[in-house]
N, C-alpha and C positions, 0 to 999 in steps of 0.2 A: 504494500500500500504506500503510495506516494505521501511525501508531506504536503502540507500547504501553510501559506503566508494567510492565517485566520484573517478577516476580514473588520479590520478594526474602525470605530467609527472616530468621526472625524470628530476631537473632542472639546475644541470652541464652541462648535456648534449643537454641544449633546446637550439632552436636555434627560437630567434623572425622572422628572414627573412623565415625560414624555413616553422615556422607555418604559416604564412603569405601567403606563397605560396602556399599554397593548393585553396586559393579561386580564383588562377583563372579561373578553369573553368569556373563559377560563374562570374569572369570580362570578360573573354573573348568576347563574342554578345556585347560588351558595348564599347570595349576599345578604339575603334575611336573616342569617345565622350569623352574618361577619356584623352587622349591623347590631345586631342583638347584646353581640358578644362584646363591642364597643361602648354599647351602651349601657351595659351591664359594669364595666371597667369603670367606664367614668363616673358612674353614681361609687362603687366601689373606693375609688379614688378618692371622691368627694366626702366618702363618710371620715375619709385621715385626717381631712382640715377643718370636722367638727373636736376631734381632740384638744386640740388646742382653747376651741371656746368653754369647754367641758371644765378642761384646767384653771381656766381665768374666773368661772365661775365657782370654782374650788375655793381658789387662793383667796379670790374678795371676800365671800362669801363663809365656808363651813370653813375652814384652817382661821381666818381673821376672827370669826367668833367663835371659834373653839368649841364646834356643834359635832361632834363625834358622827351623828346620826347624819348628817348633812355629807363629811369625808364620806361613808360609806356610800351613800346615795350616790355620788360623784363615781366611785370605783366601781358599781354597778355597772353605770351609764358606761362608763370605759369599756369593760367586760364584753359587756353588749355590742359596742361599737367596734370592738376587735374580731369577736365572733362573725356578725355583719360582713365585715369589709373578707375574712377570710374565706367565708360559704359564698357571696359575689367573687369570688378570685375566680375560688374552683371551679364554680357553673362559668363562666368564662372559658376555661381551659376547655371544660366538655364540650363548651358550644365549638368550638371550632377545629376541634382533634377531629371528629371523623371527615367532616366536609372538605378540611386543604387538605388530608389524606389522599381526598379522591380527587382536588383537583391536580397534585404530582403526579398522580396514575394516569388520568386523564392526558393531561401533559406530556409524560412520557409516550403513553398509548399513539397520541398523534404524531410524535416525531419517529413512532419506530414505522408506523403507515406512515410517513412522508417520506420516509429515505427507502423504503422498499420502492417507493413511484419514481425517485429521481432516478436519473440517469447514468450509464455506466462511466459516462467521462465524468458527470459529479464524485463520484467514488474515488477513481482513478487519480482526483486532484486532492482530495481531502484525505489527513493520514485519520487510521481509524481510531488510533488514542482520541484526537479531537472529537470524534462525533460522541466514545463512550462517555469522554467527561462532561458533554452537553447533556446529557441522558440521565446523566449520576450526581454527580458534584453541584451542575449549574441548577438543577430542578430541587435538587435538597436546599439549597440557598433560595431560592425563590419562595417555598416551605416555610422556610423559618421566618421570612420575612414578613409572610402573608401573616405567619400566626403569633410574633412578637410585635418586631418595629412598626410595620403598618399600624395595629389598633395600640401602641403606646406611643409611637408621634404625636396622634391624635389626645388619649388620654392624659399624656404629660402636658401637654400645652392649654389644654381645657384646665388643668390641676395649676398648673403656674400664674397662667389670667386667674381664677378665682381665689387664689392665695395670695397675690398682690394684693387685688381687689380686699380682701380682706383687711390685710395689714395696714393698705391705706383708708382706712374705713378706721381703724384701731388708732393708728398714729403716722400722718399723714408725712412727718418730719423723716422718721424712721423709716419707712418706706420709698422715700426716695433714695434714701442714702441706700439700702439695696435695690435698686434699679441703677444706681452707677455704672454697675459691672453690665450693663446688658447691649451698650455697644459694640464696645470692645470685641463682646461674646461673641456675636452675629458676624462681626467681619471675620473671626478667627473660625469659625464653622463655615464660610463661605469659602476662604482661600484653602481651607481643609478639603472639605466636597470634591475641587476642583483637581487637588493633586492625590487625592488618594482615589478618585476613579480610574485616575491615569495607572497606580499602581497594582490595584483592583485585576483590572484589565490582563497587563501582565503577570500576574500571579495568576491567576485561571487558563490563563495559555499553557503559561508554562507545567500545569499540571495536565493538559490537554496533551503535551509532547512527554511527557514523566509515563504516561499512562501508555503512549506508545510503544516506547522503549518498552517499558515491562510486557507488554502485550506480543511484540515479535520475539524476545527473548525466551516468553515461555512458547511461543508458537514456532521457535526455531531451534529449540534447545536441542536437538539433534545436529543440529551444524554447527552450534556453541561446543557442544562437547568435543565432535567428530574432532574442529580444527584446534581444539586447546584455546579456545577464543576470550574463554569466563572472564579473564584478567583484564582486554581491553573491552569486556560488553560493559565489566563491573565500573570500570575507569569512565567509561562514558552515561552511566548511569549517577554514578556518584558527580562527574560535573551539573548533570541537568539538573539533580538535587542540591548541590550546590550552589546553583544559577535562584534555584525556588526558593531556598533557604534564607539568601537575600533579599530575594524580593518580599520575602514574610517579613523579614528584619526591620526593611523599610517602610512595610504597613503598623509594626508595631512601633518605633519611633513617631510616626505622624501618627497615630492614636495617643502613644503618650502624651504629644505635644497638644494635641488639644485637649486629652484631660489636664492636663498640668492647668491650662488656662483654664479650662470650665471650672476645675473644682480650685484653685488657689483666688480669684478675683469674687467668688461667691462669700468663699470663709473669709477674707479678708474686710469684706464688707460685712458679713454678720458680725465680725469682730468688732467694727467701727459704729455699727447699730446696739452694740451690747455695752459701749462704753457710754455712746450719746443716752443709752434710759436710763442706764444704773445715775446718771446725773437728772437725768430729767426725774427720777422716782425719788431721791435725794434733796430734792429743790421742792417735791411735792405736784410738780406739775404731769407725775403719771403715775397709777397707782402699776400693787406690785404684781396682782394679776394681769394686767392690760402686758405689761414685761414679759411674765411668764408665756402670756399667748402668744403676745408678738415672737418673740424667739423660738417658742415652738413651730408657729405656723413655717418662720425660716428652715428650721430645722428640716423639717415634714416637706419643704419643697426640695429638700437638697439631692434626693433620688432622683426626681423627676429634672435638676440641670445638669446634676453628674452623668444621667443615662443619655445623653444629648450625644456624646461622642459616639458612643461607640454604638447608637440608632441609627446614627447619618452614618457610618461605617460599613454596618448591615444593608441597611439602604441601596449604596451604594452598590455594595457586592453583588445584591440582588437586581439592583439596575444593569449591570456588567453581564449580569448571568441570565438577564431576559435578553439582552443584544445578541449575546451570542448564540441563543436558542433559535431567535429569529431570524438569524443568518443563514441558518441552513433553513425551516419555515419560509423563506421567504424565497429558496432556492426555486428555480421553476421545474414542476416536475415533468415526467413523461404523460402529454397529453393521450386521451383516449384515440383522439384523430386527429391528423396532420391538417390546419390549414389549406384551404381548397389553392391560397397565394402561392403559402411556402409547396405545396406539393406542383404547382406548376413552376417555379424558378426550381424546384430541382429537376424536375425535368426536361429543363431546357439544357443545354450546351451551354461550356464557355461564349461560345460566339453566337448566342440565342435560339430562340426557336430553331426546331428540327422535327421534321417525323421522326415515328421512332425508328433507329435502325435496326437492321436486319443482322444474324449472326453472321459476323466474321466467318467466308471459307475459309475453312485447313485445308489439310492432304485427306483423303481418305472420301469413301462415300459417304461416311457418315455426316456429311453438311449439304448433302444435296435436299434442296426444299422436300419438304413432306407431301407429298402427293398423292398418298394411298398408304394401305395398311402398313407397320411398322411393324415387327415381330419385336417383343420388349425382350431387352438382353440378348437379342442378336438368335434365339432361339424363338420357336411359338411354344406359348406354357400352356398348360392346362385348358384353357379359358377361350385359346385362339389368338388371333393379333389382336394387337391396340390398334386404334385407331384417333391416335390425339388431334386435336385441334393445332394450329401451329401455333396459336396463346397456351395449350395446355402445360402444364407440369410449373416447373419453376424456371426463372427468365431472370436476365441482370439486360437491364436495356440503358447502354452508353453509363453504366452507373462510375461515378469518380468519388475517391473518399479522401478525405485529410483532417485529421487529428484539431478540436477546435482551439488548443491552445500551440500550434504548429507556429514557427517561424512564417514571415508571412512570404519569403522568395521561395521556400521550401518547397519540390516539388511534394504531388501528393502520393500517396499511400496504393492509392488505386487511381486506374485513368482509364472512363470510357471501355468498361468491361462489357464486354456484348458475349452472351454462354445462356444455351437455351437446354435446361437439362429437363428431356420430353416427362409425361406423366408416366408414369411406371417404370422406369429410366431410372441407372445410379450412375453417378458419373463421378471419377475420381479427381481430387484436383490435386496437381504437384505441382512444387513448386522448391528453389534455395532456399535457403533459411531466409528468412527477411522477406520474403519478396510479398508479402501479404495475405497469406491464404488463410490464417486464422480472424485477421481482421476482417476479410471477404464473409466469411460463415457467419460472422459476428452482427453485421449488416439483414440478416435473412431474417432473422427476430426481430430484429430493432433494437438491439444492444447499444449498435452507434446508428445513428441517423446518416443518409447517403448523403453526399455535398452536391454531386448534379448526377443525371441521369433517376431513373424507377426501376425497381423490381417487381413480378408478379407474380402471382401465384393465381394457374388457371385463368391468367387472365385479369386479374383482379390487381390494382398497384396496392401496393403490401402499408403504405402509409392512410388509405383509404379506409383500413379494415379498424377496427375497433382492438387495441392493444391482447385484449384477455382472448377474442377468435383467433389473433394472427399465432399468437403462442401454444392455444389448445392445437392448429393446424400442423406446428413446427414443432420438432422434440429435437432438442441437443443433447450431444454429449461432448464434454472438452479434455482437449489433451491433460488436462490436470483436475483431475475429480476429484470434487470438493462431496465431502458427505458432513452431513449433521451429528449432534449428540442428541439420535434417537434410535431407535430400533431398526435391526438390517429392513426389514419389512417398510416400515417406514419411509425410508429414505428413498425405498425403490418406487413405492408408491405414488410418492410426489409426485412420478409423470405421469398417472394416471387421475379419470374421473373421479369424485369422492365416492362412487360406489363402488368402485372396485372391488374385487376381494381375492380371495385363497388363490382362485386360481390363475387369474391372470399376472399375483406375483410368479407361483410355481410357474408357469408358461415364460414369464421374463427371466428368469435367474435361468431356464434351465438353454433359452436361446444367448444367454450370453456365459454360458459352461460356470456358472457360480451357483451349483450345488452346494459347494463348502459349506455356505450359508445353512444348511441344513445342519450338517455337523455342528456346528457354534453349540457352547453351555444351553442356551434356552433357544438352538433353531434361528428365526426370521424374527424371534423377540427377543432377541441380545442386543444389549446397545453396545453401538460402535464409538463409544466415545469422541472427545473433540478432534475432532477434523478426518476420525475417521483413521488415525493414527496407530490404533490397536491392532488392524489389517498390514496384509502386504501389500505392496504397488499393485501390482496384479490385480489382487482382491479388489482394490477400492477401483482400479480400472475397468474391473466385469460387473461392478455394483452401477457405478454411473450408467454403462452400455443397457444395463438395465434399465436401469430406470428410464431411461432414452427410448427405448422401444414396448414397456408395458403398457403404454395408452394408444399404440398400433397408431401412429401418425400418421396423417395424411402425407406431408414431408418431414422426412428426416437428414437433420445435418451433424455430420460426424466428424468432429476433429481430432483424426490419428488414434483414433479409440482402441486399437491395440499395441500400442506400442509398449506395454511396461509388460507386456504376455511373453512366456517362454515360446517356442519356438512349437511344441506337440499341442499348448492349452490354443495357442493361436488359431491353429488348422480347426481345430475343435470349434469355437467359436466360429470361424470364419464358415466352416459347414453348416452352420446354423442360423448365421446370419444372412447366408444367400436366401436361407426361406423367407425373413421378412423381407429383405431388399426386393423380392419378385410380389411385396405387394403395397410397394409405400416408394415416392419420389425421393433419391437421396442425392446429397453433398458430401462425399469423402474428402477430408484433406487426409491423402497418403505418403507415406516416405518408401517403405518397401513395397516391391512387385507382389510379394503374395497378398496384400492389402489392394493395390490397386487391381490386379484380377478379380476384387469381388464388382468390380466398377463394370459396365457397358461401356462405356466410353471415357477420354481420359481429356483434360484440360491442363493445359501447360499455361501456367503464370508464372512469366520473368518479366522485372522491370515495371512493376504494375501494371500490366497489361497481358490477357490471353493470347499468348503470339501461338497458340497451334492447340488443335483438337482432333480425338480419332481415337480409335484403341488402341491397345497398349502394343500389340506388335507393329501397328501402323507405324506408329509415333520411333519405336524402337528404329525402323528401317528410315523412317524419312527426316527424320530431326535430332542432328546431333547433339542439342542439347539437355533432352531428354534423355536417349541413352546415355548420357553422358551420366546425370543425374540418377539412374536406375542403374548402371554400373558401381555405381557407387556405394548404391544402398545394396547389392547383391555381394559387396566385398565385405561391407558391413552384418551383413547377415549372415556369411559366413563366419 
């Protein structure tokens, strides 16, 4: 998996409330509860800064006239109001645990369907550490945010206005004197915001790329060990953690530095309000209760400016961690159907309009226009001849490919591929290393989109069909089979309808020679662990081929699907494989002769382009580069 330069936002212009606001569709089904649960807080909150009136009404009142019964009454009222605020805490917490439960599930839920519909170059560009830690890390921050900072922003600053409000209502001198510190405050939380998003940011990347690393290392750890590698995987794991390490360091120095200010310019000014009463109650001009409250109410707010830091912290984080979810969200995915636009500029030519062309003659008769019956495979089966349409089977008309993050002089990938593989028809395709043939097959699904020319199937341009038809039509297998951590059974399944059953796995495993499967601890319900790694080459290679031909496709594309096969399990397979090839449209890409004999006919791509077609002895007598190539793979086989 490739890396990518994450997509960071431009942070003059970022705006925290902004990102913020995208989740709520997401709070939306919920907000009765978040709303409840808010309001539930702030009366909660509210009942802390009758404490202080409680006390003043102690001190003047039962302590001043030394009413026993009055103190008690007072510790009561306390009692009560500690109980109160603590059973509001909890139903708070209730109210909103199971609801952002469900909206991180929700959340995640969409981004694992969003990245299943994006596209294989999206993939291809993005390293996978990034997408897990959008999925894990960025959605647990979003979580916490929804269910702390969110509704105590809120509460703290309802609690702060009414606590002011209070004190200056109490002692109107003293109250200003703490409001001193509240300029100061707001500039030092503004210039905070702004540089700890920046840091924010970088620290979630970098655990985006931390997550990588660990994620190939255990997905490789056969090549780790194989070349004695541990010592430079460990060295390059210990810098990234080193690189994060710092970046943490520098999130907790700028959290320091604004608690240092929030909570030292607060106490300093309570200090300053606690000298100016004890003289104002000394002079007679405030009694000792009004004191008592007053400084308690200070007291009672000093949670709600110390917790200022490290809310706008969270905030933050959480702002960081919706940008980055939305980057991929926001990715465009694989449409159901191609533009009627873009599906005409791709099939036009570089140099515009064109009818569509006609396949390229090779050597051989096999390119003389279709005129009448065809015997499919060069024999009559069973059934008698085919008799195709000359749109039947699968088509590449003038199709050209280039990679959409490609240099832009760069020639392309593929140019103007014209190959008409008939219906009933398997045609092999060979080709150098490089010269495109896996990318070709890749094309037939829509894995990558064509850059000019059309494909058809029967006739039909393959970007016209509805994604979920064109791939029920089309079954792959690829030179590097990929299986799941689920059951052999399972995995084979996948190419099949969901009704499938018993027999049509037994039918696939036993046409792609992986009985073994039956052998396994529990049969066709043993799990094959991740990646399928419990298996040999082999195995995992006759399990894909599987899977590829148990839903009996109308076309089938096959990239080099026996090549991890011993030399006796190959023939075996390949015997079996001629039965489906004689009833499904296929694309081999082959390297050996005994694979391309399971073909009708053969297609040579060099240079991005089909320069000759015809069977395999054709091709051997008339094109040296072919045999040249099939020479090659017969030494190799030897």
């Amino acid at each position: 998996m490739g890396t990518t330069d994450a997509v960071t936002t431009d942070l003059p212009d970022r705006s925290t409330v902004r990102s913020l606001l995208r989740l709520w569709p997401y709070v939306r089904p919920v907000r009765t509860r978040l709303f409840v649960a808010a309001f539930v807080a702030v009366v909660a909150s509210c009942l802390a800064l009758l404490f202080p009136l409680v006390l003043k009404w102690m001190v003047d009142g039962p302590i001043s006239g030394h009413d026993p019964a009055g103190v008690w009454l007072g510790a009561l009222w306390l009692l009560l109001l500690g109980i109160a605020e603590a059973v509001l805490f909890g139903l708070r917490r209730w109210l909103v645990a199971r609801p952002l439960a469900g909206v991180e599930a929700s959340m995640r839920a969409d981004l694992y369907r969003h990245l299943q519909r994006l596209p294989v170059a999206f993939h291809d560009r993005w390293a996978s550490g990034q997408l897990l830690s959008r999925g894990t890390t960025d959605l647990m921050l979003v979580r916490m945010f929804l269910a702390f900072p969110l509704t105590f922003l809120l509460v703290n600053s309802v609690t702060i206005l009414a606590g002011v409000s209070i004190m200056l209502v109490q002692q109107w001198t003293l109250g200003l004197v703490l409001l001193a510190p509240a300029i100061p405050v707001m500039i030092v939380c503004w210039l905070f915001e702004r540089r700890y998003s920046e840091v924010a940011r970088q620290a979630q990347d970098q655990v985006g790329d931390l997550t990588t690393v660990v994620e190939e290392s255990v997905l490789g750890i056969r090549i780790i060990k194989g070349f004695g590698r541990h010592r430079s995987q460990a060295r390059a794991f210990r810098e990234l953690s080193g690189t994060l390490r710092g970046t943490e360091l520098a999130k907790a120095r700028l959290l320091a530095s604004i608690w240092a200010v929030i909570v030292t310019l607060p106490e300093l000014a309570i200090g300053a309000a606690l000298v100016l009463g004890t003289v104002q109650v000394a002079d007679g001009d405030l009694s000792a209760g009004t004191l008592v409250a007053f400084l308690s109410t200070a007291l009672a707010l000093r949670w709600p400016v110390d917790s200022i830091g490290f809310l706008l912290a969270m905030s933050q984080e959480a702002a960081t961690a919706t940008e980055r979810y939305f980057e991929v969200m926001d990715a465009e995915p694989e449409s159901p159907l191609t533009p009627p636009s873009v599906r005409t500029a791709a099939a036009e030519p570089a140099g515009g309009p064109s009818p569509c062309p006609k396949p390229e003659r090779g050597p051989g008769p096999a390119h003389a226009p279709v005129t009448g019956p065809v015997p499919v495979g060069g024999s009559e089966p069973a059934g008698g001849f085919a008799t195709p349409l000359e749109e039947d089977g699968l088509r590449f008309h003038g199709v050209g490919f280039r990679y959409p993050d490609a240099v832009g002089d760069a020639p392309p990938v593929l140019d103007r591929i014209d190959l008409h593989i008939r219906s009933g028809e398997s045609m092999a395709l060979v080709g150098a290393t490089g010269t495109g043939k896996t990318t070709l097959t890749a094309l037939v699904p829509r894995l990558h989109e064509v850059t000019s020319g059309r494909i058809t199937l029967d006739g039909r341009d393959i970007t016209a069909m509805p994604r979920e038809e064109l791939r029920e039509l089309v079954a792959v297998a690829f030179e590097e089979p990929t299986l799941f951590s689920a059951t052999v059974g399972e995995n084979v399944l996948m190419g099949a309808e969901a009704t499938a059953g018993r027999d049509e796995l037994d039918r696939a495993l036993a046409v792609a020679q992986a009985d073994f499967a039956h052998a396994l601890p529990q049969g066709t319900a043993t799990q094959v662990g991740e990646q399928g790694l419990s298996l040999s080459g082999g195995q995992r290679q006759r399990l894909a081929l599987a899977r590829a031909v148990v839903g009996r496709p109308r076309f089938l594309v096959l990239d080099d699907p026996l090549s991890a096969l011993d030399v006796h399990t190959e023939a075996a397979v390949e015997a079996a494989l001629r039965r489906v090839l004689a009833e499904t449209t296929a694309l081999i890409v082959a390297h050996r002769p005994s694979t391309v004999l399971l073909a009708d006919r053969v297609a040579l791509l060099s240079g991005g382009r089909i320069t000759a077609v015809g069977t395999h002895h054709e091709l051997l007598r008339t094109n040296a580069e072919y045999a040249h190539l099939m020479s090659g793979a017969e030494e190799d086989d030897r």
